[in-house]
Structures are given as structure tokens and as C-alpha cells.
C-alpha positions, 0 to 999 in steps of 0.5 A: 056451102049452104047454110054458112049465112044463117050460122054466122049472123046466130054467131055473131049474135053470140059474140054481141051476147058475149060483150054485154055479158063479159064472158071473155073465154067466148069472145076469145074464141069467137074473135080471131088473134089478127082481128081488125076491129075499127070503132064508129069514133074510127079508134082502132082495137086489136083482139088483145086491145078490145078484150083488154080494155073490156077485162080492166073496165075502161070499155064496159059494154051493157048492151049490144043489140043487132036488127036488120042483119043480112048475110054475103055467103062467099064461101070460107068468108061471110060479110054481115051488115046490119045496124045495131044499139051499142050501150056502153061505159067508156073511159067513164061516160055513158053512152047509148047509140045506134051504128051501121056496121060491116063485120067480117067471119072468116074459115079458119081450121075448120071454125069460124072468127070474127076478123074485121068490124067496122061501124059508122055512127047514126045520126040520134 
């Protein structure tokens, strides 16, 4: 389908906004339930596990900001890669860093989900 590309990259540009925001009912509609969410320190969240740790302030996300993000159409699946700036407060430590990222959106039901996400640090 024409145009799934350009939806899902203003997508998961919301579900980013999301985070930073702490605006959970967006995230819990955005992100599927089976999510595979693997972190660029190759710790590993579930949905359950990623808002959890947002809701009781362990993970506070300040700022995720997305460049240079293209889009593989595949039909009821969209693969986005691109790079972002993550600014994050984690288990009390403050921490600002870029990673590359592959992020996954499926066609479920008639709408659209984050399942995967997968991050690999760059270097400062």
C-alpha cells in the first residue's frame, strides 16, 4: 500500500514524543502487548516491562529525538532504521547518547504497532 512508509516513520516519531512526554495511554496504544523491545546495553523489555519501569520513574526518558530515518514498506509490515538522540535517567544516572536503531511496525486489526526495537550505541 502506498503511503504506509510515510505513516509509520510520523508514527513512531509520536510513540518517541510519547516517551519523552510520559504520555502512557499513547505508548499503550502505539506498542504491541508481544513487543520485543532489546535496549543498545542488549538488556531486554517487554511492553509490560518498558512502560513499567517508565510509570515507577526507574527509566525516565527526557528526550528521544529520530534523524535520518528511512522506511522498507513490506506490505502489513514496516522496518524503519535511522539514528537517534536518547536522554535518559536510568536507575539514577543520567545519560545522553546517540544509537542506530531497526524498529519494526506491524498491521494488526486494521492499525498499526511497534513489535520490535533494536539499538546498537555510537561511538561519542
Amino acid at each position: 500500500m502506498a503511503g504506509n512508509a510515510e505513516v509509520i516513520i510520523e508514527l513512531d516519531k509520536k510513540r518517541m514524543t510519547a516517551m519523552a512526554e510520559r504520555d502512557y495511554a499513547t505508548l499503550n496504544e502505539l506498542i504491541a502487548d508481544d513487543l520485543v523491545y532489546t535496549h543498545s546495553t542488549a538488556r531486554l523489555d517487554t511492553k509490560q516491562s518498558l512502560i513499567g519501569n517508565m510509570q515507577s520513574g526507574s527509566t525516565v526518558y527526557t528526550a528521544v529525538v529520530p534523524s535520518g530515518v528511512a522506511a522498507q514498506d513490506l506490505g502489513d509490515a514496516v522496518v524503519l532504521t535511522g539514528t537517534c538522540r536518547i536522554s535518559v535517567n536510568a536507575g539514577g544516572r543520567a545519560n545522553n547518547f546517540g544509537v542506530r536503531f531497526t524498529d519494526i511496525y506491524a498491521r494488526r486489526g486494521g492499525r498499526w504497532q511497534m513489535v520490535a526495537w533494536q539499538s546498537t550505541r555510537l561511538p561519542d
